[in-house]
C-alpha angles and dihedrals in degrees: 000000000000122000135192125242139191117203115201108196129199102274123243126224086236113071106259129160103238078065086080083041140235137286120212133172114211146157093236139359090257096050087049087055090054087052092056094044089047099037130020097019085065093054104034091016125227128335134189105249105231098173143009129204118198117199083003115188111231096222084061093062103032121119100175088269100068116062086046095056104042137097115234100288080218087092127076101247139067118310110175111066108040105229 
């Protein structure tokens, strides 16, 4: 069974979007963290996890950018942000 996560780094002090966080659907918690590492740390580099959200609803975390600018959370993979 897939769940959603939602991933809140450490902030920087430039604008980046993993300052707003990152969406990823997994099968475990475990299996969301080698997504990061394989897919979005190569391209924004590594961030410190803050937070993490299991079975997260997306209108909790909308701020009018998000939903937008996702992929359907339904996939295994990240979602927010589009890669």
């Amino acid at each position: 069974m897939l769940h959603r996560y939602w991933f809140s780094f450490s902030k920087t002090e430039s604008p980046c979007i993993l300052n707003t966080g990152c969406g990823v659907t997994a099968f475990s918690i475990d299996d969301a963290k080698k997504i990061l590492e394989a897919d979005l740390f190569p391209v924004y580099g590594n961030r410190q996890t803050v937070e993490i959200t299991e079975d997260i609803d997306i209108s909790k975390i909308e701020d009018g950018h998000i939903i937008g600018n996702m992929k359907p959370p339904i996939f295994r993979g990240i979602w927010f942000p589009l890669l």
